[in-house]
PQR file with spaces between the fields and no chain letter, atoms N, CA, C, O and H, PARSE charges and radii, in Angstrom:
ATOM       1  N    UNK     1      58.591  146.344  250.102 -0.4000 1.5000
ATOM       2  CA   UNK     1      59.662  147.090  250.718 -0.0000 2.0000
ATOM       3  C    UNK     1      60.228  148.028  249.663  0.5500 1.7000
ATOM       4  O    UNK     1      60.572  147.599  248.562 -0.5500 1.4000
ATOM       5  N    UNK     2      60.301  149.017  249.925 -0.4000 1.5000
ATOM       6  CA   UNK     2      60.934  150.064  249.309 -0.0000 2.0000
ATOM       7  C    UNK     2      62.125  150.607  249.454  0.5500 1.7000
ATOM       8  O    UNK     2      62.262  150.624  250.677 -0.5500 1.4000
ATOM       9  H    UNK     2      60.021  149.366  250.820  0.4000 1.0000
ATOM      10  N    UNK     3      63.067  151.059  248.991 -0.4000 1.5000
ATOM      11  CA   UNK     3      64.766  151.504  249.019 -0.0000 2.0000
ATOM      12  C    UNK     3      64.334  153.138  248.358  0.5500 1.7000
ATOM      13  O    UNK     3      63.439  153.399  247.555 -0.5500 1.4000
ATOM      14  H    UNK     3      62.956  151.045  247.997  0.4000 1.0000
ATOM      15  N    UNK     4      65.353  154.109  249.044 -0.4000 1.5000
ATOM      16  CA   UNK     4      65.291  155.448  248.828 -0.0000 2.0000
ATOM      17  C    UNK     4      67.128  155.302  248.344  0.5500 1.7000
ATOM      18  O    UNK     4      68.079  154.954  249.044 -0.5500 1.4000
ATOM      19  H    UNK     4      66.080  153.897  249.697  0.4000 1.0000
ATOM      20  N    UNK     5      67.100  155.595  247.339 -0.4000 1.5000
ATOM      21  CA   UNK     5      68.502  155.943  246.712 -0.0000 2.0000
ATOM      22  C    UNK     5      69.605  156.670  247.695  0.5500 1.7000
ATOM      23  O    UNK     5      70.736  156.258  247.953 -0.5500 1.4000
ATOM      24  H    UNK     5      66.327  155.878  246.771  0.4000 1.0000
ATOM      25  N    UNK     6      68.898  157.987  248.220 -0.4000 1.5000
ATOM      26  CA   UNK     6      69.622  158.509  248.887 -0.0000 2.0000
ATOM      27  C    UNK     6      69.859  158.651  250.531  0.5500 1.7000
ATOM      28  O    UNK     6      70.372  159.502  251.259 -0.5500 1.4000
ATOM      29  H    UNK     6      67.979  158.321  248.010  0.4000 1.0000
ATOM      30  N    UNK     7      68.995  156.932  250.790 -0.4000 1.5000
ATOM      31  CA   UNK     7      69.652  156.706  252.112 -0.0000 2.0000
ATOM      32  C    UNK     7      70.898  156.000  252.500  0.5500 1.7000
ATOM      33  O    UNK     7      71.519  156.028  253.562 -0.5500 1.4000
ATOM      34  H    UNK     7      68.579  156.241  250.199  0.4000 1.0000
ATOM      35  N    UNK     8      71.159  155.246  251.193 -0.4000 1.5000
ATOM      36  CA   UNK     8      72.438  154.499  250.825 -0.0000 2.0000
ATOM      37  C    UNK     8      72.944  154.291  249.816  0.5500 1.7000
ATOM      38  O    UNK     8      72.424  154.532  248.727 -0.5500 1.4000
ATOM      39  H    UNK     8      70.654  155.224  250.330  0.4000 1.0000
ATOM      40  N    UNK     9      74.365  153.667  250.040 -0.4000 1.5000
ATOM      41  CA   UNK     9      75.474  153.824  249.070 -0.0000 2.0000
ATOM      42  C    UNK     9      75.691  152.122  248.889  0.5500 1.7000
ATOM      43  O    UNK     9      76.079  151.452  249.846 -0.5500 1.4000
ATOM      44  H    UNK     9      74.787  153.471  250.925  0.4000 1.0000
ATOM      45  N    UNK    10      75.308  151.324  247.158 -0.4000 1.5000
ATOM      46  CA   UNK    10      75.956  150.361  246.989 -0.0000 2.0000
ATOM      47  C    UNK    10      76.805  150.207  246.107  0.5500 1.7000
ATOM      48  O    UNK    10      76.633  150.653  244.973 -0.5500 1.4000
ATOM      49  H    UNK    10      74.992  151.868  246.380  0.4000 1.0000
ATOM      50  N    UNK    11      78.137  149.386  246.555 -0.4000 1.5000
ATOM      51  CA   UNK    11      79.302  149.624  244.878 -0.0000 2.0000
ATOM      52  C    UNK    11      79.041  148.162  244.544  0.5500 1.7000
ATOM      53  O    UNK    11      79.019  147.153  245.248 -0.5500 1.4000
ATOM      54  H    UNK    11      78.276  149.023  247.476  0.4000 1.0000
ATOM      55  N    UNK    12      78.850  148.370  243.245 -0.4000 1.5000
ATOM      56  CA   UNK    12      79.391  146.996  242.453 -0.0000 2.0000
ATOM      57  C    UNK    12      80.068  145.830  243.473  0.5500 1.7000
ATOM      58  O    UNK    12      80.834  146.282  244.324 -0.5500 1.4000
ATOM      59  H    UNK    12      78.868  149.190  242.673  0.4000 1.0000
ATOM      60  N    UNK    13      79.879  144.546  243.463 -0.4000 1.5000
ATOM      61  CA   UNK    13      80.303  143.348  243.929 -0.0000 2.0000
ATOM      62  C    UNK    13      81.339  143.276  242.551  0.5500 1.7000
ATOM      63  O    UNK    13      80.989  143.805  241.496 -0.5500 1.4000
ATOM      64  H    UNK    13      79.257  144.179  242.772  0.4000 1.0000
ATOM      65  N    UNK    14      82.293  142.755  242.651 -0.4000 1.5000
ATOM      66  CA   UNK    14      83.428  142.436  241.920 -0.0000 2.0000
ATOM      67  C    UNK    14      83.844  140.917  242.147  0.5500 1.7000
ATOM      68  O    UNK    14      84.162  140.368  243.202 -0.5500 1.4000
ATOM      69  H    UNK    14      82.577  142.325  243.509  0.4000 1.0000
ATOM      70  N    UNK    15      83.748  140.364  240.792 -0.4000 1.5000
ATOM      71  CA   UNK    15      84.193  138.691  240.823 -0.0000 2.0000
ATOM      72  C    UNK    15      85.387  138.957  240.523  0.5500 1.7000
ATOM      73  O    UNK    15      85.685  139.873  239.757 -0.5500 1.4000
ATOM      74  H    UNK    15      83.490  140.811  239.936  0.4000 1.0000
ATOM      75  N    UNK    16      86.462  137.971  241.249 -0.4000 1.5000
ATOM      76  CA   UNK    16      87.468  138.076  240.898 -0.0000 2.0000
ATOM      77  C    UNK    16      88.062  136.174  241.009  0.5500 1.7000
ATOM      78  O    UNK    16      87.470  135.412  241.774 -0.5500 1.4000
ATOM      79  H    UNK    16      86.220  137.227  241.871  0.4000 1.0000
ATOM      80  N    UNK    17      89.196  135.703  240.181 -0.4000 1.5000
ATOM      81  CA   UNK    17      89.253  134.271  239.942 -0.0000 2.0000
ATOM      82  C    UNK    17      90.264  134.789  241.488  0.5500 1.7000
ATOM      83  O    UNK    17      90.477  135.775  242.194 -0.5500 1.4000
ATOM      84  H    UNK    17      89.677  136.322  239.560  0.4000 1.0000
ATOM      85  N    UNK    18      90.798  132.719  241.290 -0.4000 1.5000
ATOM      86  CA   UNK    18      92.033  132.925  242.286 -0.0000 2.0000
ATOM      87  C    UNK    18      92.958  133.865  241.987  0.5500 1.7000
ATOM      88  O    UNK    18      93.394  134.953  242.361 -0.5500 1.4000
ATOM      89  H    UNK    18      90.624  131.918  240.717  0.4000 1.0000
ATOM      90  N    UNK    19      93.070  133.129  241.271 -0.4000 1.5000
ATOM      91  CA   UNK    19      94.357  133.546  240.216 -0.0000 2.0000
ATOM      92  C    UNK    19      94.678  135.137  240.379  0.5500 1.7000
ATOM      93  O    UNK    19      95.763  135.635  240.676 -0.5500 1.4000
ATOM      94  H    UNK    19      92.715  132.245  240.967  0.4000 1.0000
ATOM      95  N    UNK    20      93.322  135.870  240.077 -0.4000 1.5000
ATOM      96  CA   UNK    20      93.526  137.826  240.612 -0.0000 2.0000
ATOM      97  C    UNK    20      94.207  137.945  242.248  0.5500 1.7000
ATOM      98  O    UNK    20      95.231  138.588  242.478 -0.5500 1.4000
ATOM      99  H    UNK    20      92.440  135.465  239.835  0.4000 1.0000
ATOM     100  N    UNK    21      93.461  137.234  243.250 -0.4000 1.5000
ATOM     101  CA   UNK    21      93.439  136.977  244.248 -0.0000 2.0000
ATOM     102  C    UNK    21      94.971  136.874  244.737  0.5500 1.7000
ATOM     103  O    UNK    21      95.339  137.324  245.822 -0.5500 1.4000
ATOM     104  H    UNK    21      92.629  136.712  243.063  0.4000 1.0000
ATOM     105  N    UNK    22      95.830  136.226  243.810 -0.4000 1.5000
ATOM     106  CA   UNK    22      97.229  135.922  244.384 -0.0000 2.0000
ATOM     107  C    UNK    22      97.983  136.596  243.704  0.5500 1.7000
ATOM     108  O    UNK    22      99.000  136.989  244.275 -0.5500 1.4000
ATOM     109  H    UNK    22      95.531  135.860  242.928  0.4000 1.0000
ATOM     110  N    UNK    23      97.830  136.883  242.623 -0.4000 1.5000
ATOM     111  CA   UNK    23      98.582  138.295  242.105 -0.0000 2.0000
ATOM     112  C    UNK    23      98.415  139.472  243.011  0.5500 1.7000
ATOM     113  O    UNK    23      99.264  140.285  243.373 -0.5500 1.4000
ATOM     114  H    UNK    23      97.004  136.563  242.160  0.4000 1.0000
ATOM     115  N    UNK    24      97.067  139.390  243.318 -0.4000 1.5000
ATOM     116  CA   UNK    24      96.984  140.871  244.583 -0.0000 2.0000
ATOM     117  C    UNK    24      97.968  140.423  245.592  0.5500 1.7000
ATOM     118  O    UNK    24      98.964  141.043  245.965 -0.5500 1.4000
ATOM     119  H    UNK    24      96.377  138.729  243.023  0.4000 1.0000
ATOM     120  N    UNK    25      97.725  139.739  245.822 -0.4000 1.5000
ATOM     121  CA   UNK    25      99.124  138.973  247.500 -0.0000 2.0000
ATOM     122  C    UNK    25     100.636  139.229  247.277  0.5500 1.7000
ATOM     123  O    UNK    25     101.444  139.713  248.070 -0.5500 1.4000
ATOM     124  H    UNK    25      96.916  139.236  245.520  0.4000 1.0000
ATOM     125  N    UNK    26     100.842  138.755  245.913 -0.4000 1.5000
ATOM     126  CA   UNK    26     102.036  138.988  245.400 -0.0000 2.0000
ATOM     127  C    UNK    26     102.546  140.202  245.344  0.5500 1.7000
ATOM     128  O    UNK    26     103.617  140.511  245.867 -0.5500 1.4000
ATOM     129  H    UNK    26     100.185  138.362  245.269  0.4000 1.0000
ATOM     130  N    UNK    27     101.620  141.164  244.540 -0.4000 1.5000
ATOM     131  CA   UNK    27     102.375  142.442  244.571 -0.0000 2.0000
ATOM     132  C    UNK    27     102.574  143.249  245.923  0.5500 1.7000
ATOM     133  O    UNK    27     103.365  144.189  246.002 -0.5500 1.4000
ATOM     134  H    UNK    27     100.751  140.912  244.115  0.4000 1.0000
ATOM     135  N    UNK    28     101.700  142.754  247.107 -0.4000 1.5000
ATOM     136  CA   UNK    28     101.644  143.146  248.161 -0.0000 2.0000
ATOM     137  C    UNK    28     103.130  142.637  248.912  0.5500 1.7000
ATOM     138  O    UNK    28     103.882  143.348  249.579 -0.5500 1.4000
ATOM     139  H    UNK    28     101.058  141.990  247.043  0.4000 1.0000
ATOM     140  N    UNK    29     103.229  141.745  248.709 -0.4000 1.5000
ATOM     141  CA   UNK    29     104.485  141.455  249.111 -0.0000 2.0000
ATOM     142  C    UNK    29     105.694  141.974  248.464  0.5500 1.7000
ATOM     143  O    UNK    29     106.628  142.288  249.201 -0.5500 1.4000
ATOM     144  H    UNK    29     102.618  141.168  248.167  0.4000 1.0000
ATOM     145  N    UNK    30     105.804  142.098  247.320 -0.4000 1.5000
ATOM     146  CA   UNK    30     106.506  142.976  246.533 -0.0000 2.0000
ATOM     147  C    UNK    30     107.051  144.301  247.077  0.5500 1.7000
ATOM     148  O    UNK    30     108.191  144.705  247.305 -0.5500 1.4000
ATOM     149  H    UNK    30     105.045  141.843  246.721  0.4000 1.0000
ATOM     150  N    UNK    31     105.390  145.022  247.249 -0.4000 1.5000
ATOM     151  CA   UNK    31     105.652  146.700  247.614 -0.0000 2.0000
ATOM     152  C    UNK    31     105.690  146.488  249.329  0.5500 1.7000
ATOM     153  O    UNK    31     106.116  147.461  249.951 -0.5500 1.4000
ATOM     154  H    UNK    31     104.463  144.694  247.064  0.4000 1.0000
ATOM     155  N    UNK    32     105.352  145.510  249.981 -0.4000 1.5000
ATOM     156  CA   UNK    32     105.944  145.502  251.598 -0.0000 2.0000
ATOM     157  C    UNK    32     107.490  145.107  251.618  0.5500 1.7000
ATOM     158  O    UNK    32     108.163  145.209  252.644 -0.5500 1.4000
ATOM     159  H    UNK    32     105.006  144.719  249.476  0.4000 1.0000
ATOM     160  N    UNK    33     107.882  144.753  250.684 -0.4000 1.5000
ATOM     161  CA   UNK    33     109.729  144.742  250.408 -0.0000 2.0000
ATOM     162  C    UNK    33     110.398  143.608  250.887  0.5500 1.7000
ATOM     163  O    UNK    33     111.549  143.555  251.318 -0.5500 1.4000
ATOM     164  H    UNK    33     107.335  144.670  249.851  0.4000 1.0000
ATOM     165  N    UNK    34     109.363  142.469  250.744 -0.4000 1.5000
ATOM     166  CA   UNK    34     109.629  140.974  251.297 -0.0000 2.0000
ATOM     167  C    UNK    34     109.722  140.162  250.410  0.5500 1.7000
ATOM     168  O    UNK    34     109.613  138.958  250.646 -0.5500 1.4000
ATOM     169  H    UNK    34     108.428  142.513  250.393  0.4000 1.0000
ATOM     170  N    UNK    35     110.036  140.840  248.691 -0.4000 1.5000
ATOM     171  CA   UNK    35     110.592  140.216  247.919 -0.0000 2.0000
ATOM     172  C    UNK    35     111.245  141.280  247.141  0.5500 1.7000
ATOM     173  O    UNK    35     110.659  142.098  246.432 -0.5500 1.4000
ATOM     174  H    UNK    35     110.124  141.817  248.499  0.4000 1.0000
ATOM     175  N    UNK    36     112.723  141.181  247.370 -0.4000 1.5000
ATOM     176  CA   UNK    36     113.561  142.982  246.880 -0.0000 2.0000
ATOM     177  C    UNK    36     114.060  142.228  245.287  0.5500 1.7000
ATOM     178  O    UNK    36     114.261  141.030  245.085 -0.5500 1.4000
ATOM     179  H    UNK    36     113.199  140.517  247.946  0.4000 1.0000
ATOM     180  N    UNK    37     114.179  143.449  244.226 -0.4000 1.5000
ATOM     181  CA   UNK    37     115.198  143.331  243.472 -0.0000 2.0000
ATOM     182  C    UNK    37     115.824  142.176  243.232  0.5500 1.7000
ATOM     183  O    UNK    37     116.265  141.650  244.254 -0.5500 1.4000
ATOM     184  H    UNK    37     114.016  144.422  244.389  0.4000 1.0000
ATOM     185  N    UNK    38     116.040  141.530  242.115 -0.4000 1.5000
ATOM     186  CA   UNK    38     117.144  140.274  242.212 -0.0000 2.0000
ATOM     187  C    UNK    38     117.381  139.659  242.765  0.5500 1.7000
ATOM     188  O    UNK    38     118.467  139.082  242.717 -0.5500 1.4000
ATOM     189  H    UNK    38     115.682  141.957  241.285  0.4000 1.0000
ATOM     190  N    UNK    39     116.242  139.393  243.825 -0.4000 1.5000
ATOM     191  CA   UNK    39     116.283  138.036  245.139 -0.0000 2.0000
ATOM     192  C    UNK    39     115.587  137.258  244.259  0.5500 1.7000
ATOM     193  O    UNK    39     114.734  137.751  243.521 -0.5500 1.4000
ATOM     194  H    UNK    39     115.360  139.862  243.864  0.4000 1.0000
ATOM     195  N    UNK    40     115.939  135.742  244.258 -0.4000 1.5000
ATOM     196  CA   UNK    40     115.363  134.754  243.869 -0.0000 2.0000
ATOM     197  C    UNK    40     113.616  134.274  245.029  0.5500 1.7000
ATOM     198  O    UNK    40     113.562  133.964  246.219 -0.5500 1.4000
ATOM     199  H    UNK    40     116.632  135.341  244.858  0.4000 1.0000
ATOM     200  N    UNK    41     112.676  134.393  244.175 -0.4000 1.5000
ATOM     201  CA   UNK    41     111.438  134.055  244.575 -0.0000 2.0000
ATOM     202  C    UNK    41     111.512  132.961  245.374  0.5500 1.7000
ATOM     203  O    UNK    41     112.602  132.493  245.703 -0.5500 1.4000
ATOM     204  H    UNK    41     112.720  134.645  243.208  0.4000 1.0000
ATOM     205  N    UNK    42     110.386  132.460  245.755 -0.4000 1.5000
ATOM     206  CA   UNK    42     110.228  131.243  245.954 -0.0000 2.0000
ATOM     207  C    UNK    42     110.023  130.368  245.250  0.5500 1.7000
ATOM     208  O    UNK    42     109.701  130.727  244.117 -0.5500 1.4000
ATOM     209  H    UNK    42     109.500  132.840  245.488  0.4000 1.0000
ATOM     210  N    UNK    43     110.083  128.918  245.478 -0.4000 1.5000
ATOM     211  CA   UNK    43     109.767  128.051  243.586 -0.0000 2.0000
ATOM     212  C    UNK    43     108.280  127.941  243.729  0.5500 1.7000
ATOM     213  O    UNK    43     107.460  128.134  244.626 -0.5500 1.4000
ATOM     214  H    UNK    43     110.344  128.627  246.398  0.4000 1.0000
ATOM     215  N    UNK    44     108.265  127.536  242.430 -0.4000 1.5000
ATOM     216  CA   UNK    44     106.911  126.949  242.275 -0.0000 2.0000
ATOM     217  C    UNK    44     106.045  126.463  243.463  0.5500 1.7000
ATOM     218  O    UNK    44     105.041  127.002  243.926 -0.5500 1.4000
ATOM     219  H    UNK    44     108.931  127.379  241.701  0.4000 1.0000
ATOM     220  N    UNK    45     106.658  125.328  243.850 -0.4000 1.5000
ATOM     221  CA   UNK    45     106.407  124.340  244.452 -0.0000 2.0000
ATOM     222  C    UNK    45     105.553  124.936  246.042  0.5500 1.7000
ATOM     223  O    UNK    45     104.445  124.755  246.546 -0.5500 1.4000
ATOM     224  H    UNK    45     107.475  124.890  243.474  0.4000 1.0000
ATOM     225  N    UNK    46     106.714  125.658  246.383 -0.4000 1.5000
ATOM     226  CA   UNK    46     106.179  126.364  247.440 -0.0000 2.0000
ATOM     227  C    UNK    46     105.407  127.341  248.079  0.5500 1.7000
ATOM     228  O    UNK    46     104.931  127.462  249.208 -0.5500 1.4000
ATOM     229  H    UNK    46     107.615  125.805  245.973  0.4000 1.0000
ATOM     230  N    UNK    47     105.415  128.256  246.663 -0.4000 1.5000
ATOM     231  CA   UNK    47     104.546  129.481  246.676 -0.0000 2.0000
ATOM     232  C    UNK    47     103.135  128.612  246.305  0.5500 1.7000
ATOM     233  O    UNK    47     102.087  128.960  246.848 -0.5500 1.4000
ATOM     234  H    UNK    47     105.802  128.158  245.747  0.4000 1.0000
ATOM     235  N    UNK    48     103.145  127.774  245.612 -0.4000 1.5000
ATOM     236  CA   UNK    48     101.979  126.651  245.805 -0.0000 2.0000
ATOM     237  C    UNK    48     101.229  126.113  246.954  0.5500 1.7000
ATOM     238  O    UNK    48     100.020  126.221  247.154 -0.5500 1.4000
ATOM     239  H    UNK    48     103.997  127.492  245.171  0.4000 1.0000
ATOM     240  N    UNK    49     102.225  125.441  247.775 -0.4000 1.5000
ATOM     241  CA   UNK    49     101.639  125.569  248.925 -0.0000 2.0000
ATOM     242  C    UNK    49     101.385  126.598  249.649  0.5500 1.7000
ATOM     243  O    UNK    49     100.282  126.795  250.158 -0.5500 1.4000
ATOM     244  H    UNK    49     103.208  125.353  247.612  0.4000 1.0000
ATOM     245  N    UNK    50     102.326  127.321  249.766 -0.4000 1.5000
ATOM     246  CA   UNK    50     101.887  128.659  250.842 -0.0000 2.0000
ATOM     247  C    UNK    50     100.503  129.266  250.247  0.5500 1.7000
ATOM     248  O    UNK    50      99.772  129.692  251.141 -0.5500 1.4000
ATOM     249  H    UNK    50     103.222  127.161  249.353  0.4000 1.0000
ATOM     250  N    UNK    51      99.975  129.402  248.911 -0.4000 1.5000
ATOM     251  CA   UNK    51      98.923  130.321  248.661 -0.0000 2.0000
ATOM     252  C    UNK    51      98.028  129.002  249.056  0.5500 1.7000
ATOM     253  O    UNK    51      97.415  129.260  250.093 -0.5500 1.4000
ATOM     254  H    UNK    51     100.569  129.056  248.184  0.4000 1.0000
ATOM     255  N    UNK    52      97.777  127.831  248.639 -0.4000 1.5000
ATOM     256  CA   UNK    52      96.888  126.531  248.742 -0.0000 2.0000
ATOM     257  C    UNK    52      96.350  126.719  247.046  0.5500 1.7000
ATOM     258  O    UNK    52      95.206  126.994  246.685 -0.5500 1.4000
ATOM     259  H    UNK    52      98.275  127.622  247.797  0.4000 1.0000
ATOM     260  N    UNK    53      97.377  126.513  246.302 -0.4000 1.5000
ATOM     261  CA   UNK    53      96.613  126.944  244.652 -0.0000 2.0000
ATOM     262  C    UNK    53      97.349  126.111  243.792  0.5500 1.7000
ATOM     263  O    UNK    53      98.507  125.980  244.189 -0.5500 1.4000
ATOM     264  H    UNK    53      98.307  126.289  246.595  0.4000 1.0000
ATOM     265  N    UNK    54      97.051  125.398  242.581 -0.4000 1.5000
ATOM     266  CA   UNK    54      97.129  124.619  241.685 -0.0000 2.0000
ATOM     267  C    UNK    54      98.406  125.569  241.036  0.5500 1.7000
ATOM     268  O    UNK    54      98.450  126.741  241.410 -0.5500 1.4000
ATOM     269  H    UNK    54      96.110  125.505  242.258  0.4000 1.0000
ATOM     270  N    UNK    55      99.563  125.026  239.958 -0.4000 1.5000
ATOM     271  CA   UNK    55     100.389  125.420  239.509 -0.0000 2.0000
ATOM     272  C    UNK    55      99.840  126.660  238.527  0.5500 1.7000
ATOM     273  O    UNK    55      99.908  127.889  238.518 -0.5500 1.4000
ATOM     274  H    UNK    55      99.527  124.074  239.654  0.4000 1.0000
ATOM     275  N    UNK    56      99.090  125.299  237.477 -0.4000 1.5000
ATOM     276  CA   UNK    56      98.352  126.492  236.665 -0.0000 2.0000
ATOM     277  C    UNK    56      97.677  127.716  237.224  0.5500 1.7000
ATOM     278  O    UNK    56      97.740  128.623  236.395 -0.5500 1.4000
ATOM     279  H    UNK    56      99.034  124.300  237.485  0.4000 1.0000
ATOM     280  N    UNK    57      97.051  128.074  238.328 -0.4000 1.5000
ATOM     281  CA   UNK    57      96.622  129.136  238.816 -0.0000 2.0000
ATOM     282  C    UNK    57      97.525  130.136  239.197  0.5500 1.7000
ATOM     283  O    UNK    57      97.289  131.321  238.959 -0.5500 1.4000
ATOM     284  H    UNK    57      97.000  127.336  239.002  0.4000 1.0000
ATOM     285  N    UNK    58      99.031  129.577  240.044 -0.4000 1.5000
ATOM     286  CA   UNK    58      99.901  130.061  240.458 -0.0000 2.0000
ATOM     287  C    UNK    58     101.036  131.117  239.237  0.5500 1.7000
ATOM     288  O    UNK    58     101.765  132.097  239.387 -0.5500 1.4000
ATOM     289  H    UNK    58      99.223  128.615  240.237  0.4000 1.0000
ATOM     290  N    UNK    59     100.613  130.170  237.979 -0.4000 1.5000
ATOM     291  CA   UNK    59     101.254  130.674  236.806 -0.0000 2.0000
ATOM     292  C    UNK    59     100.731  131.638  235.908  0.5500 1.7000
ATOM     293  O    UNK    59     101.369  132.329  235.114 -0.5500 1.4000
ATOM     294  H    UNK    59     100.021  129.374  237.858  0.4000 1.0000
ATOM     295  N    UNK    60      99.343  131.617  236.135 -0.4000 1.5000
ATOM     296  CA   UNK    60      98.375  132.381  235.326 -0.0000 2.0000
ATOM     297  C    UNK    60      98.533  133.437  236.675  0.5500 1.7000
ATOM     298  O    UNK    60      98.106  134.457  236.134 -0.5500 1.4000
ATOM     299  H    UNK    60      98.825  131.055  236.779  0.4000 1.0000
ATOM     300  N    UNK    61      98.799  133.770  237.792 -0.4000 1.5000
ATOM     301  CA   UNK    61      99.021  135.014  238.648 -0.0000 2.0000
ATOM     302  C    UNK    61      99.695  135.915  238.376  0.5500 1.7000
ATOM     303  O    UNK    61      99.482  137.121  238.499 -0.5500 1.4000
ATOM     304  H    UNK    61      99.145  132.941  238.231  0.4000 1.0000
ATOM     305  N    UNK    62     101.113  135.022  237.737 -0.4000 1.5000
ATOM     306  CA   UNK    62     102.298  135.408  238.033 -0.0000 2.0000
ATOM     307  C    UNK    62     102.377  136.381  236.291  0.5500 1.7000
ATOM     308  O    UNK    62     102.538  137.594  236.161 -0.5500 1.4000
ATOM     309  H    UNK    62     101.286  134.043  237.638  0.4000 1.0000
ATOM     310  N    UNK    63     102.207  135.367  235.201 -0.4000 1.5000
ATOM     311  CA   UNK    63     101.797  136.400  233.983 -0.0000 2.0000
ATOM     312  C    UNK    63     100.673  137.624  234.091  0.5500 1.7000
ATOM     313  O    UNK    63     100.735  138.480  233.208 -0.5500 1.4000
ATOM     314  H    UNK    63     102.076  134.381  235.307  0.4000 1.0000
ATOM     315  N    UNK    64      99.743  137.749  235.025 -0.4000 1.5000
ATOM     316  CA   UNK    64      99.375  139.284  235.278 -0.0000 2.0000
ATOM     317  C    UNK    64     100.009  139.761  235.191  0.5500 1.7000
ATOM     318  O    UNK    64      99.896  140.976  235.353 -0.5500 1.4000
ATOM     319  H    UNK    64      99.693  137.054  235.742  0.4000 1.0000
């Protein structure tokens, strides 16, 4: 089987950990304005559950 370059377009596959994964969520929520300015986050505990992610993962997001 043969492939012609210029019948298609492939980009790079991108690995990404959890951890990228919920930092992306986070800032999304951020810039959708569902976490403003000087509002207290959610704790640990919960943003834990809500993502389904280990502390350490949740913490290594959050230092991105």
């Amino acid at each position: 089987m043969s492939f012609s370059g210029d019948s298609y377009s492939l980009k790079p596959i991108e690995r990404t950990t959890i951890a990228d994964q919920v930092s992306g969520q986070l800032l999304q929520l951020i810039r959708e304005g569902r976490f403003t300015p000087g509002e207290r986050m959610p704790s640990e505990r919960q943003l834990c559950e809500d993502f389904g992610v280990a502390r350490t993962t949740l913490r290594e997001a959050i230092q991105q």
